[in-house]
C-alpha positions as CSV (number, residue, x, y, z in Angstrom):
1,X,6.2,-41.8,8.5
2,X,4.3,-40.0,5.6
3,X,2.1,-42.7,3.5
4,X,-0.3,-42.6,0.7
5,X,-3.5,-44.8,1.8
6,X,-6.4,-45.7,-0.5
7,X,-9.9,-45.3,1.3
8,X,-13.3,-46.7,-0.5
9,X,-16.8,-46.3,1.2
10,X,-20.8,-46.6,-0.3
11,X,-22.1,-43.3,-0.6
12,X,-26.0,-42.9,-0.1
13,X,-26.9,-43.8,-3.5
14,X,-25.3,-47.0,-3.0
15,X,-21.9,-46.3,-5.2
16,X,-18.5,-46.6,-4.1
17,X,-16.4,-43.9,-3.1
18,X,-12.5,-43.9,-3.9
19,X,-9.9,-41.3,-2.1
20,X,-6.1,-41.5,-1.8
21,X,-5.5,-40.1,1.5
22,X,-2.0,-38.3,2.3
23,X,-1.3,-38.9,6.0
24,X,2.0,-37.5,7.8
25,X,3.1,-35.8,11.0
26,X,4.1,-32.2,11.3
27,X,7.2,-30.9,12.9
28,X,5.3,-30.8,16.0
29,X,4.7,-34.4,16.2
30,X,0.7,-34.4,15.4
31,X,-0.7,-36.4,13.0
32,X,-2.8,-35.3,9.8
33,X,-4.9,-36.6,7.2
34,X,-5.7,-35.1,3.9
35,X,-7.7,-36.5,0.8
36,X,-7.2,-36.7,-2.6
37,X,-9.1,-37.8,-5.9
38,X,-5.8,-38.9,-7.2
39,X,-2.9,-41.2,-5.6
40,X,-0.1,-38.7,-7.9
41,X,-2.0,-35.8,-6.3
42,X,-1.5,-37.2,-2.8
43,X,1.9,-37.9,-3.0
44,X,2.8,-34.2,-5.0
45,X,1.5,-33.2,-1.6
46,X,3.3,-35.0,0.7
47,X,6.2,-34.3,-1.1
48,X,6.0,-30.8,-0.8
49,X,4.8,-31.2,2.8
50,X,7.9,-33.3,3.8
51,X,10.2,-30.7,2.3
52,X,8.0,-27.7,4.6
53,X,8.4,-30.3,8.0
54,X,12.3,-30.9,7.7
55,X,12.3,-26.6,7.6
56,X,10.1,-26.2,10.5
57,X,7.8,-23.9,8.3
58,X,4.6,-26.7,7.7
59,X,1.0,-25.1,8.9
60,X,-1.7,-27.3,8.2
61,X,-4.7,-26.4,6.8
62,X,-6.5,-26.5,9.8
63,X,-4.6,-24.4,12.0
64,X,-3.6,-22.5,8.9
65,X,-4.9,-18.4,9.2
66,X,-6.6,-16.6,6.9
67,X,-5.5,-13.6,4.8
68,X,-7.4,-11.0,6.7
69,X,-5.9,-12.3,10.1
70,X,-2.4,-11.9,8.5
71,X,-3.4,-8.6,7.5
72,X,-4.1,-7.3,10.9
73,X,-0.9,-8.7,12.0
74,X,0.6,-6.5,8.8
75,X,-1.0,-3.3,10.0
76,X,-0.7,-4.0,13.6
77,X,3.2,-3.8,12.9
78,X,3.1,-0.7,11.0
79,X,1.3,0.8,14.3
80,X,4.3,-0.3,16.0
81,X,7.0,0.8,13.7
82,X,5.2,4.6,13.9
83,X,4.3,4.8,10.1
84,X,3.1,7.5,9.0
85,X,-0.7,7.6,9.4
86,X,-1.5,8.7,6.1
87,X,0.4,5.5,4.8
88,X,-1.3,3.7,8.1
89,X,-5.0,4.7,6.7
90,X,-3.8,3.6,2.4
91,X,-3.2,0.2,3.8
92,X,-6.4,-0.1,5.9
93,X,-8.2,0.7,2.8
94,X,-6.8,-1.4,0.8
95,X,-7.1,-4.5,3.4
96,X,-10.8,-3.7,4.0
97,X,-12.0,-2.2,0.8
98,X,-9.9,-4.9,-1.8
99,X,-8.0,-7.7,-0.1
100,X,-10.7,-8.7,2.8
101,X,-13.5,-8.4,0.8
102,X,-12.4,-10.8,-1.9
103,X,-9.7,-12.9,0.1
104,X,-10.1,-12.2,3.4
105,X,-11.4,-15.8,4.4
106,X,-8.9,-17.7,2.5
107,X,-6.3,-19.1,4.3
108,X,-3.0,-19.1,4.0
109,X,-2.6,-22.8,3.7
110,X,-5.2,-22.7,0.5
111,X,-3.6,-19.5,-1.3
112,X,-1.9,-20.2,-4.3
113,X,-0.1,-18.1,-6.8
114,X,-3.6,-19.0,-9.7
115,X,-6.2,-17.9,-6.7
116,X,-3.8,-14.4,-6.2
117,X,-3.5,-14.5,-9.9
118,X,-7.7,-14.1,-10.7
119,X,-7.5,-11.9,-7.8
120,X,-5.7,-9.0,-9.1
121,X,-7.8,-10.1,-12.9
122,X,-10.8,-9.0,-10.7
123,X,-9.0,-5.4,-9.6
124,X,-7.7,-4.9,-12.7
125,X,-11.7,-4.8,-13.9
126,X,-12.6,-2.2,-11.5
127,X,-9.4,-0.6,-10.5
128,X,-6.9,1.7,-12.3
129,X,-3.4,-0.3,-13.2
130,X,-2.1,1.9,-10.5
131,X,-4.5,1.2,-7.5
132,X,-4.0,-2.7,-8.5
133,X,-0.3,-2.6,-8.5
134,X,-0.4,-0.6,-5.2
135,X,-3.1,-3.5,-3.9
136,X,-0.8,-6.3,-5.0
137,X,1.9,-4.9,-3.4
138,X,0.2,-4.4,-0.1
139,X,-0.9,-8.5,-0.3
140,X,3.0,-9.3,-1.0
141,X,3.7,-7.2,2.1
142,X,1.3,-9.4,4.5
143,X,2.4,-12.6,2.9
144,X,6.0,-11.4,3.8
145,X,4.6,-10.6,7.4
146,X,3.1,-14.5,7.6
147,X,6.3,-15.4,6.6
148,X,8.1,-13.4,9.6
149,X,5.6,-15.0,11.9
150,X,6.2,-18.5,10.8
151,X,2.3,-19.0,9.6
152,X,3.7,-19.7,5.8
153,X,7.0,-20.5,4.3
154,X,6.7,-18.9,1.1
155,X,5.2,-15.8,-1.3
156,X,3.2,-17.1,-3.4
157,X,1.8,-13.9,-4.9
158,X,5.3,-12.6,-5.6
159,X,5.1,-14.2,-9.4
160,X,1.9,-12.1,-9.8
161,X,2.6,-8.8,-11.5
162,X,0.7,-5.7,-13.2
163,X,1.8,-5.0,-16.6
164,X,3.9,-1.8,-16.1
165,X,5.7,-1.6,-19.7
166,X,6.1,2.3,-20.1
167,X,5.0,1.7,-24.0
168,X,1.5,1.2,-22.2
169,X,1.5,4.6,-20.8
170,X,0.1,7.4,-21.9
171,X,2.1,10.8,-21.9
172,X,0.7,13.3,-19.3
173,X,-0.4,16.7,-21.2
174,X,-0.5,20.3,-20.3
175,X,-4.2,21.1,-19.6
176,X,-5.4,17.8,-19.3
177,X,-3.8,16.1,-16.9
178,X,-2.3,19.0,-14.8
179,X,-3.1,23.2,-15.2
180,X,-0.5,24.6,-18.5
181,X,1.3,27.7,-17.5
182,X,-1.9,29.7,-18.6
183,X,-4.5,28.0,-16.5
184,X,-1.8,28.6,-13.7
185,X,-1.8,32.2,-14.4
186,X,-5.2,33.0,-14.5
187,X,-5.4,30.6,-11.0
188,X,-3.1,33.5,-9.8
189,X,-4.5,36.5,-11.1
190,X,-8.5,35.3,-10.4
191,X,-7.4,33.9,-6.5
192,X,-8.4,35.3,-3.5
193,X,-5.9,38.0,-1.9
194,X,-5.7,35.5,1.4
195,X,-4.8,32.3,-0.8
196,X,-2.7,34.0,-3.9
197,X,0.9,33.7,-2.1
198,X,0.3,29.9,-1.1
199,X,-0.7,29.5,-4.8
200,X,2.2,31.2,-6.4
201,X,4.5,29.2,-3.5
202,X,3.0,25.7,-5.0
203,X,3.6,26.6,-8.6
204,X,6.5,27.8,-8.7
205,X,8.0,26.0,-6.0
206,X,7.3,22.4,-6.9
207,X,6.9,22.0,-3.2
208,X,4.4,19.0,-1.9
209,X,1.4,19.2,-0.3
210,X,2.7,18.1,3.3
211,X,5.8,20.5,2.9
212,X,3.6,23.6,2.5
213,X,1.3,22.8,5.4
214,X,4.9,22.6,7.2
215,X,6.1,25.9,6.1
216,X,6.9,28.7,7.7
217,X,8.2,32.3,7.9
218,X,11.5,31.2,8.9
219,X,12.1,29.2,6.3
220,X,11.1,32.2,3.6
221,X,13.8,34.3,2.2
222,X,12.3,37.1,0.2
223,X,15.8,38.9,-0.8
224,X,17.3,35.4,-2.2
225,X,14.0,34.1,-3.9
226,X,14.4,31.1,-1.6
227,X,12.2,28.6,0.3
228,X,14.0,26.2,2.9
229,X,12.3,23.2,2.5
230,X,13.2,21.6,6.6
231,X,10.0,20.1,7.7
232,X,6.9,18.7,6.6
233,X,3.2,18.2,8.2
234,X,0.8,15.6,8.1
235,X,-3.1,16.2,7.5
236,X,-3.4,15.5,11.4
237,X,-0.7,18.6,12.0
238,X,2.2,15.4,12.6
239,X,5.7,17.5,12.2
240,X,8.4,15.3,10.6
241,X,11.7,16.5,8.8
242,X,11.5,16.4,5.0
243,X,12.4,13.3,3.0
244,X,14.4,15.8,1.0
245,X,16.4,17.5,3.5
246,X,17.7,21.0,3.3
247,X,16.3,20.9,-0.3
248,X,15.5,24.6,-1.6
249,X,13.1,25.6,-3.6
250,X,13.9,28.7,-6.0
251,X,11.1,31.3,-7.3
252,X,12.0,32.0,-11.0
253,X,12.1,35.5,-11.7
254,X,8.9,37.5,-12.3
255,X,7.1,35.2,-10.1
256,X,5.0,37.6,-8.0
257,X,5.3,35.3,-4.8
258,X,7.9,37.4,-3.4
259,X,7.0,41.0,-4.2
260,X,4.2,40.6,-1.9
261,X,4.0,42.2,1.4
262,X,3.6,40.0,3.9
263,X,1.8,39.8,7.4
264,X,1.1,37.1,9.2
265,X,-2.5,36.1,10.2
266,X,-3.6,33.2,12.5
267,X,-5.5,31.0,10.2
268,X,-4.7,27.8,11.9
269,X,-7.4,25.1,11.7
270,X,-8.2,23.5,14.9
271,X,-6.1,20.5,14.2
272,X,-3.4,23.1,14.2
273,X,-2.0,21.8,11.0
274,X,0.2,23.9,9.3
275,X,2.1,26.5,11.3
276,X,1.4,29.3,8.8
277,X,-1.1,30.1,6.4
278,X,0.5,32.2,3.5
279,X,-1.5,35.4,3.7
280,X,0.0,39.2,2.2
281,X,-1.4,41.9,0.9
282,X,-1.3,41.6,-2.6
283,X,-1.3,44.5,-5.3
């Protein structure tokens, strides 16, 4: 049965010593001990602790892991689940470059929603808002993955949030914050003959990054001013089908993308990513 104690001993100076010590079995049967300055504080415990027993959920301190142990357990699961490895190598970084570094040792058992709370304070002083909304979101996900496991019953960082009131953004601007539509055209008229159509295909496209690099001849039709969007490619040359299936992408009229001759030229890197390079002949 869980009891509040009170334990006194003379320190080496001679002086008594008071603590209020909680003790209680777990679910499992095994007894454990944990001190207090104050007899309310020891029974607040308990009471929580009791409540964490009867749900099979209670991991003492002791055998309590720490945050960067549930963290591999986090990633280890994305390995299984086949993320993407793009999205595999954001969450290592943020694990070893934010969470480890400056909770890593923690353990779960010791976290609380004020320690996660000067955590993201600390990110917020060196990080973007963006990066330390991304970062909390990855420590929500591992506390979610403890949970799964059974190592913690709750989320305590889930009342921890990053301001993200759209007052407090600033509007993006032509020219600053991505090229106007003159900066594009002098991109186009000043680029090399070899890289001009993949230019004029990502402007006036609005295609992404990994669905250009998945791109090919097939999915060009120069009489309709059309691009099939079907597949996409990873930097590692990984070939999925686009989140956006059977989206097409339209060149507006005047766009010289499609008045260009084309011929196709091996420029495959050696990770083979991207099945075609967009290379013409230019006038």
């Amino acid at each position: 049965m869980a009891s509040v104690y009170k334990r006194t001993w003379l320190g080496r100076d001679g002086k008594e010593r008071v603590r209020f010590v909680a003790a209680h079995r777990d679910q499992h049967g095994r007894r454990h001990n944990k001190g207090f300055k104050a007899r309310k504080d020891a029974k607040a415990f308990l009471v929580l602790t009791e409540g964490e027993i009867v749900r099979g959920v209670h991991t003492p301190e002791s055998s309590s892991i720490t945050v960067d142990e549930a963290a591999r357990l986090w990633l280890k699961r994305g390995e299984l689940e086949q993320l993407e490895r793009s999205t595999l190598k954001q969450y290592r970084n943020h694990v070893e470059r934010h969470i480890a570094p400056l909770i890593g040792s923690v353990k779960l058992a010791g976290l609380s929603t004020p320690l996660v709370q000067r955590f993201r304070d600390g990110l917020l002083e060196t990080c973007s808002l963006a990066l330390t909304r991304k970062v909390l979101t990855s420590l929500k996900s591992i506390l979610n993955e403890a949970m799964r496991h059974g190592f913690t019953d709750r989320n305590i960082a889930l009342p921890v949030t990053v301001n993200s009131k759209s007052r407090n953004r600033s509007r993006t601007v032509a020219g600053q914050d991505f090229p106007s539509a003159a900066e594009i055209d002098l991109l186009v008229q000043h680029a090399a003959p070899h890289f001009r159509p993949l230019l004029v295909t990502a402007a006036f496209t609005g295609m992404r990054a990994s669905e250009l690099r998945g791109l090919t001849w097939a999915a060009v039709d120069f009489e309709q001013r059309m691009v099939h969007v079907r597949q996409r490619a990873d930097l590692w040359g990984r070939y999925r089908q686009s989140e956006i299936g059977g989206r097409r992408a339209l060149y507006p009229d005047g766009a010289d993308g499609c008045q260009c001759a084309p011929r196709v030229v091996d420029r495959r890197p050696k990770s083979n990513c991207g099945a075609l390079k967009l290379v013409a002949n230019c006038k």
